[in-house]
mmCIF file as gemmi writes it, N, C-alpha and C atoms, coordinates in Angstrom:
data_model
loop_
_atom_site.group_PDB
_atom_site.id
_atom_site.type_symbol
_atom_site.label_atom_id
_atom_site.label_alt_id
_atom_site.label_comp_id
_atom_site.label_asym_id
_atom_site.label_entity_id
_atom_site.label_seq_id
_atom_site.pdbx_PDB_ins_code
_atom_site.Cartn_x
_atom_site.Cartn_y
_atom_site.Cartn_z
_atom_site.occupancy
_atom_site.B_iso_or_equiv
_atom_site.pdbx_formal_charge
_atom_site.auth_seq_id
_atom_site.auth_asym_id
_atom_site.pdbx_PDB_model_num
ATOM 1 N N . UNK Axp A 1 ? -13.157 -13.282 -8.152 1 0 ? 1 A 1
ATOM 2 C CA . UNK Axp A 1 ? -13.241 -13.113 -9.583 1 0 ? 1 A 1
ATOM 3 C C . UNK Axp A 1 ? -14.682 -13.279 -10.069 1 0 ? 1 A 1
ATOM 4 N N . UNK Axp A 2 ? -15.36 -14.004 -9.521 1 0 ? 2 A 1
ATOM 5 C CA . UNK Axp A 2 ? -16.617 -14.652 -9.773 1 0 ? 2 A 1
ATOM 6 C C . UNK Axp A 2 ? -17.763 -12.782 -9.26 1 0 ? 2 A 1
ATOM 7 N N . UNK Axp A 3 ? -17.161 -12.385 -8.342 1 0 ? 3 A 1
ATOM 8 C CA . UNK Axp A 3 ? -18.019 -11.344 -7.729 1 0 ? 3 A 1
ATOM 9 C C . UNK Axp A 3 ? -17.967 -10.433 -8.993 1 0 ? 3 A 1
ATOM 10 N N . UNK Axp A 4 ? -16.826 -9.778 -9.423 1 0 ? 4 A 1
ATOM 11 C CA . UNK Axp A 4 ? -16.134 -9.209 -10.746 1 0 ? 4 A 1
ATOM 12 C C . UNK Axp A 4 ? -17.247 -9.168 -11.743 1 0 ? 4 A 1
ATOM 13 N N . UNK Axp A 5 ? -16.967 -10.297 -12.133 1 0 ? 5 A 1
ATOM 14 C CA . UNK Axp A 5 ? -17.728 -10.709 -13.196 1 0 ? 5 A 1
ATOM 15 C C . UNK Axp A 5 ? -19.178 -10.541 -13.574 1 0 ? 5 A 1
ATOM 16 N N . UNK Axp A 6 ? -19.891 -11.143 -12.242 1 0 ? 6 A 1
ATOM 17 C CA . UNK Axp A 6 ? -21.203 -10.685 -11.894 1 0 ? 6 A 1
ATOM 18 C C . UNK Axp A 6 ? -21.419 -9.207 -12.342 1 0 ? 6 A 1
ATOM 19 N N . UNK Axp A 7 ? -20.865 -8.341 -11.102 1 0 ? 7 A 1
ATOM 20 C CA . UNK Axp A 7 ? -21.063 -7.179 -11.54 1 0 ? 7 A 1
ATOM 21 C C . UNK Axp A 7 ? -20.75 -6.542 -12.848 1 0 ? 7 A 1
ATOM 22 N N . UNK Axp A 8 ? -19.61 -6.462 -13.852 1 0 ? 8 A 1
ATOM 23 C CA . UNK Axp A 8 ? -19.648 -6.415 -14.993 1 0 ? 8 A 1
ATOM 24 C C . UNK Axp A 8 ? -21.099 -6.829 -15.778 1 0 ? 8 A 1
ATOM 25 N N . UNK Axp A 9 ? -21.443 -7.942 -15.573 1 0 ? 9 A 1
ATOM 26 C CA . UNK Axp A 9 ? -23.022 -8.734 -16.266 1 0 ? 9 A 1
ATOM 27 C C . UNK Axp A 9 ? -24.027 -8.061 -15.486 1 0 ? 9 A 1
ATOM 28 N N . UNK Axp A 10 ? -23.833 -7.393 -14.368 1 0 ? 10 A 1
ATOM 29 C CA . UNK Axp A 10 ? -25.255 -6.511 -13.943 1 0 ? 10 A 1
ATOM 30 C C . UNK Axp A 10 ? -24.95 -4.81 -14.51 1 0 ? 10 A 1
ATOM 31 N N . UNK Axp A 11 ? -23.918 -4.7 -14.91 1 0 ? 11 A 1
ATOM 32 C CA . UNK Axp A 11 ? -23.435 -2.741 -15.451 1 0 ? 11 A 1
ATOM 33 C C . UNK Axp A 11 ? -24.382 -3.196 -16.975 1 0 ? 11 A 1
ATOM 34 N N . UNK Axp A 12 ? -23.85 -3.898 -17.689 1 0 ? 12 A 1
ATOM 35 C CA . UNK Axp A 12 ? -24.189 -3.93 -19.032 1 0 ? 12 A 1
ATOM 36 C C . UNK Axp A 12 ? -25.653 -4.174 -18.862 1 0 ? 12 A 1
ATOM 37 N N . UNK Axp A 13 ? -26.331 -5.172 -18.373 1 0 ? 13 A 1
ATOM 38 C CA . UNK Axp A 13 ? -27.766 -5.087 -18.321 1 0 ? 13 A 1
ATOM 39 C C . UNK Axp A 13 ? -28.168 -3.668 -17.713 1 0 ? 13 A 1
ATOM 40 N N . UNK Axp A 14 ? -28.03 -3.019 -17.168 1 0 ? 14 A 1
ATOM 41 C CA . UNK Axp A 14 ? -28.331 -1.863 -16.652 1 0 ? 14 A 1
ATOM 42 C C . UNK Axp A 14 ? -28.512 -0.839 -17.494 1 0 ? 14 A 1
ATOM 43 N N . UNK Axp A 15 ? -27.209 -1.067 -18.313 1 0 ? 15 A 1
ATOM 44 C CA . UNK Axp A 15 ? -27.031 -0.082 -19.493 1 0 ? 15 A 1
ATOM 45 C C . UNK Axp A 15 ? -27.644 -0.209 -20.64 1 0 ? 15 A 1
ATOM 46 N N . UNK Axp A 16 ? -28.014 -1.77 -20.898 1 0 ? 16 A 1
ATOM 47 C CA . UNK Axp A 16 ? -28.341 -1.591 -21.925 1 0 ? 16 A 1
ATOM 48 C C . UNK Axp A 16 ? -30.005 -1.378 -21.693 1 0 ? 16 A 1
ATOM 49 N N . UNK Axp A 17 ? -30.769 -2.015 -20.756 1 0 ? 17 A 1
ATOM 50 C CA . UNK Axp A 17 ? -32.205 -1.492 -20.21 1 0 ? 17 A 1
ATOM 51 C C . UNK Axp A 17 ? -32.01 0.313 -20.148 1 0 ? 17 A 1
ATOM 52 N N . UNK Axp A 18 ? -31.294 0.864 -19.646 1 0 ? 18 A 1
ATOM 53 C CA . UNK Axp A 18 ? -31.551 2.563 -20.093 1 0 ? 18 A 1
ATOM 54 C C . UNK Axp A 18 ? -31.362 3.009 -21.137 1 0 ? 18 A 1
ATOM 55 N N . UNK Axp A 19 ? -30.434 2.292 -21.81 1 0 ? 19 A 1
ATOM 56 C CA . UNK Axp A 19 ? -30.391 2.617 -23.457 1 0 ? 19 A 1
ATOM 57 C C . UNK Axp A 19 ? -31.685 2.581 -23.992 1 0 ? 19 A 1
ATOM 58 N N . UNK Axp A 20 ? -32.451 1.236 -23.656 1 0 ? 20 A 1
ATOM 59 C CA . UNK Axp A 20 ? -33.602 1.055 -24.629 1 0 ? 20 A 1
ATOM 60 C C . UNK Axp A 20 ? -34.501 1.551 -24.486 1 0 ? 20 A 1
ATOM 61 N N . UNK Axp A 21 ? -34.978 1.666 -22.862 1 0 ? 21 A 1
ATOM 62 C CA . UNK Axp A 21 ? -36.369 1.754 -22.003 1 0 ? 21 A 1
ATOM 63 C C . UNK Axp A 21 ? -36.368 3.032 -22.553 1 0 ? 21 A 1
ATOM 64 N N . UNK Axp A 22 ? -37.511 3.815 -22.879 1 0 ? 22 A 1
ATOM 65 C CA . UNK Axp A 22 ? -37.368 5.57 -22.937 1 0 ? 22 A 1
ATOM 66 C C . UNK Axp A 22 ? -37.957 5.516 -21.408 1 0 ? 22 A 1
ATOM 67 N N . UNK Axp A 23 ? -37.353 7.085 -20.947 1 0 ? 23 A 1
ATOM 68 C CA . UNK Axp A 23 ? -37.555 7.191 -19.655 1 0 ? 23 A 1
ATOM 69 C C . UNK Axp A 23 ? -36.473 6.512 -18.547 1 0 ? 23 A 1
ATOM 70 N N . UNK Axp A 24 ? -35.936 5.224 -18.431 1 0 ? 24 A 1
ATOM 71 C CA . UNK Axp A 24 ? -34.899 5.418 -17.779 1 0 ? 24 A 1
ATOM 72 C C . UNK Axp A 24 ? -33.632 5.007 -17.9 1 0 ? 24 A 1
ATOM 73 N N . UNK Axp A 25 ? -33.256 6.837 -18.422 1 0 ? 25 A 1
ATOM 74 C CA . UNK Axp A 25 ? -32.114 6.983 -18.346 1 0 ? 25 A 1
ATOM 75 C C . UNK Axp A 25 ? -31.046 6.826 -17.454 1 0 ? 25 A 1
ATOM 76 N N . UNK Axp A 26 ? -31.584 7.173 -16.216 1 0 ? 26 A 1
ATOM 77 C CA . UNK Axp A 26 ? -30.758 6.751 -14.83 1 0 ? 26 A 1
ATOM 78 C C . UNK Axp A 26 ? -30.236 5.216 -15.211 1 0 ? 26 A 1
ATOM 79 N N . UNK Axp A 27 ? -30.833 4.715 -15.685 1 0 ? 27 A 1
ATOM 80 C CA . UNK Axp A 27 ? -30.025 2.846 -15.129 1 0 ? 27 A 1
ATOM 81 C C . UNK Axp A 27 ? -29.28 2.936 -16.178 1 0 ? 27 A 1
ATOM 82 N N . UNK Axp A 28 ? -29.464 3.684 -17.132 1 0 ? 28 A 1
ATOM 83 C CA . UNK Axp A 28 ? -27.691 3.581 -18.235 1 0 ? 28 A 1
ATOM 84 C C . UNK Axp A 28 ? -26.787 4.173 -17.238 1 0 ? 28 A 1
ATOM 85 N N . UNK Axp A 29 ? -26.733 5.837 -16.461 1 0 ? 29 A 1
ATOM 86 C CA . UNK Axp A 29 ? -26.404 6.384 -15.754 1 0 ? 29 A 1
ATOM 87 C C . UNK Axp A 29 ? -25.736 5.493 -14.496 1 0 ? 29 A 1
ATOM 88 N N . UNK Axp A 30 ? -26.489 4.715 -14.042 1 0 ? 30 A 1
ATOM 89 C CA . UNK Axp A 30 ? -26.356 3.709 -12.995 1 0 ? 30 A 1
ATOM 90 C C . UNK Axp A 30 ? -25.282 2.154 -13.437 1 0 ? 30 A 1
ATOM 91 N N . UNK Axp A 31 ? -25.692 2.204 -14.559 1 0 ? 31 A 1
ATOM 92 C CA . UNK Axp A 31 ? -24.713 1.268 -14.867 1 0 ? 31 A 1
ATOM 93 C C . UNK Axp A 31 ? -23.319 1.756 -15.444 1 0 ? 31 A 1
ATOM 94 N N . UNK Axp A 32 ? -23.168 2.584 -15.888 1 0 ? 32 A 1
ATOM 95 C CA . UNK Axp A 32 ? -21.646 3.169 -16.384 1 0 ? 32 A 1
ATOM 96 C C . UNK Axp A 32 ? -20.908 3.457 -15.249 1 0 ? 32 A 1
ATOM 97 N N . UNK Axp A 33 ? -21.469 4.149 -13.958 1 0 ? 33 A 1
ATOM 98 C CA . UNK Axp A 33 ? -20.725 4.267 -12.952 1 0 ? 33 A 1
ATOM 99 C C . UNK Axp A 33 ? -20.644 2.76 -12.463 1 0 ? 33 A 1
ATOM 100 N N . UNK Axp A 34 ? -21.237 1.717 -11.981 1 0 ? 34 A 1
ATOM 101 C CA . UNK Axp A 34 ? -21.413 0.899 -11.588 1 0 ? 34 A 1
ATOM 102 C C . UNK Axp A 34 ? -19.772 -0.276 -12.63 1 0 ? 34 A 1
ATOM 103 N N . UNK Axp A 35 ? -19.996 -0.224 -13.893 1 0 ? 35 A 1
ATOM 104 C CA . UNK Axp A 35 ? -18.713 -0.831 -14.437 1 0 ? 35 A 1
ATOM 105 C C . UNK Axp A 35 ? -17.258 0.159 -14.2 1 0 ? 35 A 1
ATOM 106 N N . UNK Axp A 36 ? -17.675 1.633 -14.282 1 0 ? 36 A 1
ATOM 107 C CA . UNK Axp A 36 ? -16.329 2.244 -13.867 1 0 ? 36 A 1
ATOM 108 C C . UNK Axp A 36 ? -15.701 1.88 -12.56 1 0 ? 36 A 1
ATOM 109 N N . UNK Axp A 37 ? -16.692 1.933 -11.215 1 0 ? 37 A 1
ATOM 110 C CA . UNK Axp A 37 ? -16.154 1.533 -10.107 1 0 ? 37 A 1
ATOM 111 C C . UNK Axp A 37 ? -15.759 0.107 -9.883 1 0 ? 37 A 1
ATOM 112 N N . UNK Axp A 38 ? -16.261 -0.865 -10.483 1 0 ? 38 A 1
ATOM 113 C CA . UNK Axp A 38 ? -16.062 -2.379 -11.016 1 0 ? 38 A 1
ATOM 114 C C . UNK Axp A 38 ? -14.217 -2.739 -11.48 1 0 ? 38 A 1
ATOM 115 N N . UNK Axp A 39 ? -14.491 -1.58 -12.702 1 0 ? 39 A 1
ATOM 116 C CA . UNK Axp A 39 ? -12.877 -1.504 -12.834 1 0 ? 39 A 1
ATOM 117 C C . UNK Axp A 39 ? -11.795 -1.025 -11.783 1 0 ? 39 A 1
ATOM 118 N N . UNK Axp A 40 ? -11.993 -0.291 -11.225 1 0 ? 40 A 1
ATOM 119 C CA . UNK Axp A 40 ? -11.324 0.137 -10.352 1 0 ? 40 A 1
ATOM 120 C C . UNK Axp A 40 ? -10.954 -0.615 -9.467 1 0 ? 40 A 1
ATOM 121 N N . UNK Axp A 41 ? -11.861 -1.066 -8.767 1 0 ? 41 A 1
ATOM 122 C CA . UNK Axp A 41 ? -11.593 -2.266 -7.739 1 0 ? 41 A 1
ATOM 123 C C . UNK Axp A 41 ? -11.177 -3.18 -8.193 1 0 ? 41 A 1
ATOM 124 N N . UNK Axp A 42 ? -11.32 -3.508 -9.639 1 0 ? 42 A 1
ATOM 125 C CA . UNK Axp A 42 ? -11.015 -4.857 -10.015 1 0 ? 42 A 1
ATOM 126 C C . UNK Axp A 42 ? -9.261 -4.467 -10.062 1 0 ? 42 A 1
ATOM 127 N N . UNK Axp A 43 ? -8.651 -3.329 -10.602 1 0 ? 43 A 1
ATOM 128 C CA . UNK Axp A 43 ? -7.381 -2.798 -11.364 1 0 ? 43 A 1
ATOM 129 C C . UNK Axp A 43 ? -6.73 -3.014 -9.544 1 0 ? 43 A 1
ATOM 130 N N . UNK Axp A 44 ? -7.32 -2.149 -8.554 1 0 ? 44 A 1
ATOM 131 C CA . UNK Axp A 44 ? -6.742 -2.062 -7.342 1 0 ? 44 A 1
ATOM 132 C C . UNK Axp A 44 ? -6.257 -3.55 -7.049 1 0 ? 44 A 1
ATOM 133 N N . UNK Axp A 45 ? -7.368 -4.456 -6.864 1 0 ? 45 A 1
ATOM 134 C CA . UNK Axp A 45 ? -6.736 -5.66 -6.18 1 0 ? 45 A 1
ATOM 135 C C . UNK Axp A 45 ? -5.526 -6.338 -7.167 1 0 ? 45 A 1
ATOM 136 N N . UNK Axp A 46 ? -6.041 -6.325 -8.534 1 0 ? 46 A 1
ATOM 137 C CA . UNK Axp A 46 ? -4.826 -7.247 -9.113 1 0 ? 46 A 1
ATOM 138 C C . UNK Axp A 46 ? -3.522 -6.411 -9.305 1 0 ? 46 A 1
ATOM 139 N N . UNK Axp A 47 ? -3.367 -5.135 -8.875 1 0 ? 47 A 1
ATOM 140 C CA . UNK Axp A 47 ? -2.13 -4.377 -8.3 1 0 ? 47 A 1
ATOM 141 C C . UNK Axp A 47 ? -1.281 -4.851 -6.954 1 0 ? 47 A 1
ATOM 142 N N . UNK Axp A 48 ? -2.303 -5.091 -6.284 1 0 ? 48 A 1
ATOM 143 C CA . UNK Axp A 48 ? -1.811 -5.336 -4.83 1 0 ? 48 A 1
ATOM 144 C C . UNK Axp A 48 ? -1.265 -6.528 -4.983 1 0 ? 48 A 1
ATOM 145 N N . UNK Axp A 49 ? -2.016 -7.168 -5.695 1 0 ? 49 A 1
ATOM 146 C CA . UNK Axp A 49 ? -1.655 -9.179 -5.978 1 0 ? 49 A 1
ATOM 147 C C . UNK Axp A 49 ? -0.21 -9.424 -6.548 1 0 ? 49 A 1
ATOM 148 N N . UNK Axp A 50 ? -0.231 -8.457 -7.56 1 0 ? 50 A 1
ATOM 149 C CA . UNK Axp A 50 ? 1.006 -8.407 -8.312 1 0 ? 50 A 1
ATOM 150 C C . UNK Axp A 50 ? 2.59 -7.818 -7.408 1 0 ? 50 A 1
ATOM 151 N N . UNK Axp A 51 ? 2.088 -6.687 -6.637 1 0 ? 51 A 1
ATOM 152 C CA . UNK Axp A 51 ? 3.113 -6.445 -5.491 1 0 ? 51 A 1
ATOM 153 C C . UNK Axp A 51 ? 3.852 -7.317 -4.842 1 0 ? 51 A 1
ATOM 154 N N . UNK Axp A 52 ? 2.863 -8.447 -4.696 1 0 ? 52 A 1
ATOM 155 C CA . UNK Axp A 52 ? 3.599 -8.905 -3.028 1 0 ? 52 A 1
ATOM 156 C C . UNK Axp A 52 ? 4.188 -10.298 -4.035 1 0 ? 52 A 1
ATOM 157 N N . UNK Axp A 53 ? 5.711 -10.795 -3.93 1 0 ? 53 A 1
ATOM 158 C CA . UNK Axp A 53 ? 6.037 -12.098 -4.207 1 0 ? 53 A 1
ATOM 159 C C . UNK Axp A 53 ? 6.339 -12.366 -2.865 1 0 ? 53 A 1
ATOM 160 N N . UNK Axp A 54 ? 6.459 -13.469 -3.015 1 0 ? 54 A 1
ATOM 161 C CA . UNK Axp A 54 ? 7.49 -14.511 -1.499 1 0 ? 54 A 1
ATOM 162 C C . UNK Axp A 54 ? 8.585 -14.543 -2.073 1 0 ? 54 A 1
ATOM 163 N N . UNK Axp A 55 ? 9.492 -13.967 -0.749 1 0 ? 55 A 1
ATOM 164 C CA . UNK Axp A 55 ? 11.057 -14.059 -0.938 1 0 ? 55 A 1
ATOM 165 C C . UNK Axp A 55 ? 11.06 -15.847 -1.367 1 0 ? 55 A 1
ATOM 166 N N . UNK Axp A 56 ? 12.4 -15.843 -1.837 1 0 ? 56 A 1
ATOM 167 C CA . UNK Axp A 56 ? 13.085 -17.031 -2.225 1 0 ? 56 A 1
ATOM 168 C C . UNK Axp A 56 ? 14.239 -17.234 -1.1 1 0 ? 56 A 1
């Protein structure tokens, strides 16, 4: 969760440094993919988590 998180706090700095910086645009670019794939992985594991109970 802690890894998660991180990365979320490195997409937004990313994004928001290409937002501001003129010239690079790539690290907004770099960070939007960077939180999309963030989500993903994040959505995948707490799917899998949610799958599995222990029988009773």
């Amino acid at each position: 969760m802690a890894l998660f998180l991180f990365v979320v706090i490195v997409a937004i700095a990313l994004g928001l440094v290409g937002a501001v910086v003129k010239g690079l645009f790539f690290l907004l670019i770099i960070g939007v993919v960077l939180f999309l794939a963030d989500l993903v992985v994040g959505g995948v594991r707490m799917g899998r988590r949610r799958g599995t109970r222990p029988a009773r």
